[in-house]
FIVOGU-107502 format. One record per residue (C-alpha): residue number from 1; residue in one letter; x, y, z. Coordinates in pm, 1 decimal, always signed. Layout:
{i: NUM aa: A east: X north: Y up: Z} .
...
This chain:
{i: 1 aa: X east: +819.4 north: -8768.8 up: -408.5} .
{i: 2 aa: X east: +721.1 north: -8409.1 up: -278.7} .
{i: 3 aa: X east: +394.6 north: -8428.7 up: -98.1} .
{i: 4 aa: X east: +415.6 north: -8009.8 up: +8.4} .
{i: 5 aa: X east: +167.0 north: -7839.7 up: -198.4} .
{i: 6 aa: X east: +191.3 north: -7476.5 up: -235.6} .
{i: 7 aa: X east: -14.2 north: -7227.2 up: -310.7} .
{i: 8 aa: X east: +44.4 north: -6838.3 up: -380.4} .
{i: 9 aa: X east: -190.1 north: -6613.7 up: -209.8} .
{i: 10 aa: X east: -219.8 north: -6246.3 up: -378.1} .
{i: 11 aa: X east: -548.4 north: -5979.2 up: -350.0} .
{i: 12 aa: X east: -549.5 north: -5611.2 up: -397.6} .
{i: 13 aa: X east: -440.0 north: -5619.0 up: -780.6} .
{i: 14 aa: X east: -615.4 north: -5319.4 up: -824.9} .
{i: 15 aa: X east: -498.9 north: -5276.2 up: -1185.3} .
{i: 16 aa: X east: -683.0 north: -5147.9 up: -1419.4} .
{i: 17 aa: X east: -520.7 north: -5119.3 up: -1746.1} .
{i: 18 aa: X east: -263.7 north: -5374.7 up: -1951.2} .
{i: 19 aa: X east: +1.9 north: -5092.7 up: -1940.5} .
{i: 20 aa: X east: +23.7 north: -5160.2 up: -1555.9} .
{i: 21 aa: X east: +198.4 north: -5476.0 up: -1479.6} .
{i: 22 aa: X east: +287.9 north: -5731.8 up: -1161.5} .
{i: 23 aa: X east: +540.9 north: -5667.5 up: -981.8} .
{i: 24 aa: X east: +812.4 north: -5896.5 up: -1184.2} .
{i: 25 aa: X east: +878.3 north: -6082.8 up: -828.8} .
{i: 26 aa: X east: +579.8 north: -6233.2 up: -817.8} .
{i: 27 aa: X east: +645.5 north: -6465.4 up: -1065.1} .
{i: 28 aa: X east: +935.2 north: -6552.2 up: -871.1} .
{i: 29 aa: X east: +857.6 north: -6602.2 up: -575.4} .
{i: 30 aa: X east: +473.2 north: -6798.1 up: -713.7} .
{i: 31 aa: X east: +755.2 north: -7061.4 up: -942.8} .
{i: 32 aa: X east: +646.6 north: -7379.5 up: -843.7} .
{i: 33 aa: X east: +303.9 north: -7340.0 up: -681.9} .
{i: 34 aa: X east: +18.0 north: -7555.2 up: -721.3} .
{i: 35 aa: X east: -232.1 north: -7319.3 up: -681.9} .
{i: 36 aa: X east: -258.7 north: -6928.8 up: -660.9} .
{i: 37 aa: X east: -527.0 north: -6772.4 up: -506.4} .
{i: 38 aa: X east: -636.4 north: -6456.0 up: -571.3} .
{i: 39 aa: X east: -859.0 north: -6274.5 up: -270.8} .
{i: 40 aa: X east: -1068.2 north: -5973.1 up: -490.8} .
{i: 41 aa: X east: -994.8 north: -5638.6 up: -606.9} .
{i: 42 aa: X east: -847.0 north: -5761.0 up: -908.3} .
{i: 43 aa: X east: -1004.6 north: -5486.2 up: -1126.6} .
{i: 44 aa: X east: -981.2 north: -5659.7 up: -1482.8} .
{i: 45 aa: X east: -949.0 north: -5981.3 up: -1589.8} .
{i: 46 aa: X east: -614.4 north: -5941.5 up: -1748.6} .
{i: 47 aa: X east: -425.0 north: -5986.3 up: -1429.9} .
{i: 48 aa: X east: -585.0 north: -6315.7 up: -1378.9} .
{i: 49 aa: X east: -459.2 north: -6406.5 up: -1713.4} .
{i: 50 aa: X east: -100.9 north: -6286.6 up: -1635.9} .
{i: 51 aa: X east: -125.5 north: -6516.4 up: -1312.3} .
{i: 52 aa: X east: -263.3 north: -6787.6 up: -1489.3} .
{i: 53 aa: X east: +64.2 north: -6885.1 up: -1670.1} .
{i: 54 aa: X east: +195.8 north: -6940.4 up: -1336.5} .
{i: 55 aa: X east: -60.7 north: -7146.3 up: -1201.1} .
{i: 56 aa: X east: -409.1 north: -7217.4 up: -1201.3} .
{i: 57 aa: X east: -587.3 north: -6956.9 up: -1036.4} .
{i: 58 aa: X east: -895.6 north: -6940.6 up: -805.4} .
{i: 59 aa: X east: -1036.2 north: -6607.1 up: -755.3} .
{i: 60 aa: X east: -1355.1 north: -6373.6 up: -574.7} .
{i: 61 aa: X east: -1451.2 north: -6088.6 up: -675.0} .
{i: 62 aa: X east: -1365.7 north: -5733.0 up: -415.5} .
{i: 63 aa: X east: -1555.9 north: -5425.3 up: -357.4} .
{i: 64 aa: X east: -1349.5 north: -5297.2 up: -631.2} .
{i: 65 aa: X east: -1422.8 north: -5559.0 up: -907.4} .
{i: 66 aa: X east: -1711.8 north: -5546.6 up: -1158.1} .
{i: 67 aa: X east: -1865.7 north: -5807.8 up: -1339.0} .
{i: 68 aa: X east: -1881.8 north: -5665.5 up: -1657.8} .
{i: 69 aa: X east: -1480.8 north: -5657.9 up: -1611.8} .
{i: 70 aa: X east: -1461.2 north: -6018.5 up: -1672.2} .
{i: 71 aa: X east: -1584.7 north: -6280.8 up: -1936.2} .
{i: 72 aa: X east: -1536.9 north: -6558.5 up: -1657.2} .
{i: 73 aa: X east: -1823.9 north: -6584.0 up: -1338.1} .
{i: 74 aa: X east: -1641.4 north: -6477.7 up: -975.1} .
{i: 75 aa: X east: -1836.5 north: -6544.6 up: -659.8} .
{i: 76 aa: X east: -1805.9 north: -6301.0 up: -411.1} .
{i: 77 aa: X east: -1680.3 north: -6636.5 up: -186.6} .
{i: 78 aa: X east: -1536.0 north: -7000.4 up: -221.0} .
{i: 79 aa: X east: -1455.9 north: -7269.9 up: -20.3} .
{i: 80 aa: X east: -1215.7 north: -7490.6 up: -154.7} .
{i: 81 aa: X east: -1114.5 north: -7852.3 up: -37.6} .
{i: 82 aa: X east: -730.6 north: -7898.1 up: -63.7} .
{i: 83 aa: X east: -503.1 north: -8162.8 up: +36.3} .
{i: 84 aa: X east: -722.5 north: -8236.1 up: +307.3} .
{i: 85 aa: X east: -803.3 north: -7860.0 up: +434.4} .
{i: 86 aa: X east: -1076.4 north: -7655.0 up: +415.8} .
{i: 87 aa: X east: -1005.0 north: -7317.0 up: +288.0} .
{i: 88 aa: X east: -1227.7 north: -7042.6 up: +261.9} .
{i: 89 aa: X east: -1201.5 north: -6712.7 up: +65.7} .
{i: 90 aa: X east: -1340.0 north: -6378.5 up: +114.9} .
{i: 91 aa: X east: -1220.9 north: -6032.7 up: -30.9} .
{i: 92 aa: X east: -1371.9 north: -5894.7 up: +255.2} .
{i: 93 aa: X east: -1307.4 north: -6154.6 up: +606.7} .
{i: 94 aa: X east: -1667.0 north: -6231.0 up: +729.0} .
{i: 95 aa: X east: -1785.3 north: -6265.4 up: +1087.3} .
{i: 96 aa: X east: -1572.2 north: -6562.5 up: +1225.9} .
{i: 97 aa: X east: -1881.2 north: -6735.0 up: +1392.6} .
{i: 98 aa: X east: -2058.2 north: -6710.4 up: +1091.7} .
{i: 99 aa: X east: -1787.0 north: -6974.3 up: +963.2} .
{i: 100 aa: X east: -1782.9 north: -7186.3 up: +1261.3} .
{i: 101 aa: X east: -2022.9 north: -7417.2 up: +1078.7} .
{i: 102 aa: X east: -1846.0 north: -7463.8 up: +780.8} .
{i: 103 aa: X east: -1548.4 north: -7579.7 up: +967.5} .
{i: 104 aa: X east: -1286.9 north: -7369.8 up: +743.0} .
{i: 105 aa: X east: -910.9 north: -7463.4 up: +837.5} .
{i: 106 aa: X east: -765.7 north: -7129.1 up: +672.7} .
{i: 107 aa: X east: -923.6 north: -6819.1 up: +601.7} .
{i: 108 aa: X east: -810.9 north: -6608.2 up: +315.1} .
{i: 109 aa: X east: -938.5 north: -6254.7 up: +252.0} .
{i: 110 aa: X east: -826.3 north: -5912.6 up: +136.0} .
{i: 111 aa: X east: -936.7 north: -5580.4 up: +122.8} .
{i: 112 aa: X east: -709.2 north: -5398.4 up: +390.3} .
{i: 113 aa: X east: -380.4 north: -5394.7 up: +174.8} .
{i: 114 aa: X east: -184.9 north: -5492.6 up: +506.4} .
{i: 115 aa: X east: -3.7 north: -5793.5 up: +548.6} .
{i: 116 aa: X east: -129.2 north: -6050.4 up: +824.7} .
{i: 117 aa: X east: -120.2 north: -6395.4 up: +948.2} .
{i: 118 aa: X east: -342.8 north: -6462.5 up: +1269.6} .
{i: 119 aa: X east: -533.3 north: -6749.6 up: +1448.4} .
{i: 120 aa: X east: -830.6 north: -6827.5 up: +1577.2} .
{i: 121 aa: X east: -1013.9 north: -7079.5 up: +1777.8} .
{i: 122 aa: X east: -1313.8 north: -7069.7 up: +1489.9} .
{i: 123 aa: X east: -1060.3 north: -7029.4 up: +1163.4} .
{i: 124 aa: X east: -708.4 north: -7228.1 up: +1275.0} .
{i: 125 aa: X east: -562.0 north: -6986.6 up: +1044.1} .
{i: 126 aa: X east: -645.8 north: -6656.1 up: +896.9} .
{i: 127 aa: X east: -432.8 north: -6475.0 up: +624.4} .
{i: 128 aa: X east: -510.2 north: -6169.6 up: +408.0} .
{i: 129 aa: X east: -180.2 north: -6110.0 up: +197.8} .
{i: 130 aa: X east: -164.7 north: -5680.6 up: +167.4} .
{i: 131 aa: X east: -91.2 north: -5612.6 up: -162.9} .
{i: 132 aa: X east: +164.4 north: -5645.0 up: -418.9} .
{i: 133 aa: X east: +64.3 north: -5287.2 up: -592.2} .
{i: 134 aa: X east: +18.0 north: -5096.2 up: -233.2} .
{i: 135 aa: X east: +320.4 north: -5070.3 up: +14.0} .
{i: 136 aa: X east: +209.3 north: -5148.2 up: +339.9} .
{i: 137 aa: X east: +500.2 north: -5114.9 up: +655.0} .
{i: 138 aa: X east: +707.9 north: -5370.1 up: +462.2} .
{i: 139 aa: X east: +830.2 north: -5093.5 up: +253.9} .
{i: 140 aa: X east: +697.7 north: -5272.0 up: -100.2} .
{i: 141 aa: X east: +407.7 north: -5509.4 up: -215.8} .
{i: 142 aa: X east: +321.5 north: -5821.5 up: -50.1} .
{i: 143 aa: X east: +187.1 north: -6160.2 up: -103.5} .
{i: 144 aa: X east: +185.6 north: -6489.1 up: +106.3} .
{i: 145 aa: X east: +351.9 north: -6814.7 up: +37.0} .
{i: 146 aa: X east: +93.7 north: -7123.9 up: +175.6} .
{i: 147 aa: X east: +282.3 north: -7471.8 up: +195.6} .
{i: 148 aa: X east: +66.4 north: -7810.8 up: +299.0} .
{i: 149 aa: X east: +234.6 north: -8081.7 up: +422.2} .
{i: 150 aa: X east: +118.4 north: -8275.5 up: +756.3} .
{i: 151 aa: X east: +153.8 north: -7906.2 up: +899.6} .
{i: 152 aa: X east: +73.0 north: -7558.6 up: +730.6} .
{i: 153 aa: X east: +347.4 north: -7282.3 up: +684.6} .
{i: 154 aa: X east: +235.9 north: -6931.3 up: +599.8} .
{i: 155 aa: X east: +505.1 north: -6647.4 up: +473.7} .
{i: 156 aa: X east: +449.9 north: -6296.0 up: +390.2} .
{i: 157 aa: X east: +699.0 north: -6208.2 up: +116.5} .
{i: 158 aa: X east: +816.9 north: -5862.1 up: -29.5} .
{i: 159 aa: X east: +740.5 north: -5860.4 up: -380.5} .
């Protein structure tokens, strides 16, 4: 029995028509997940849709993203309680000791387009996956790769 739970951590969509598409990768590299996660600036619902045959999907609305965009509700935040861990999602990452009371184990958030995986002593772990539409150092798109087991592993993969 596999007891690793995965989850697929994307943000910064920014697509706004059907004629744009994912990155083909991304399907790829989300096979298998559990959950994807989707951290704002999505722009239209469509791309939700797209990630949805993947996966379920939970997703916040960005600074880009308009309600009227979407036939589903989005709150601008979430905190989700998975396999144990706390994890909390912002497009935009909030002021840490805000959290502290909420006790979030990982902290997922968008909005800069770059890549990063950092800790705290308030959020254990903090990730905001870049983009998959905006090349950031890496050269292409990025998302992250989340895997649960007793520990937490966090990638950042080209898409």
């Amino acid at each position: 029995m596999n007891d690793v739970y995965k989850i697929g951590i994307i943000s910064d969509t920014r697509l706004v028509s059907p004629d744009q598409e994912l990155p083909g990768k991304i399907a790829e590299v989300f096979a298998g997940v559990d959950l994807i996660i989707h951290a704002g600036n999505i722009c239209k619902e469509f791309v939700l849709e797209e990630l949805e045959k993947i996966a379920p999907v939970e997703a916040v609305l960005g600074s880009l993203d308009d309600l009227v965009d979407f036939s589903r509700e989005l709150p601008t935040s979430k905190i989700l309680d998975t396999n144990g861990f706390k994890i909390g999602i912002y497009n935009q990452r909030p002021d840490l000791e805000s959290l502290a009371s909420e006790r979030i184990n990982i902290l997922v958030s968008g909005n800069t387009c770059v890549p990063k995986i950092l800790e705290s002593e308030t959020v254990p772990l903090m990730l905001d996956p870049g983009s998959p539409m905006v090349p950031s150092k890496h050269g292409r798109g990025t998302v992250i790769l989340l895997k649960i087991d007793k520990l937490v592993f966090s990638y950042v993969l080209k898409v």
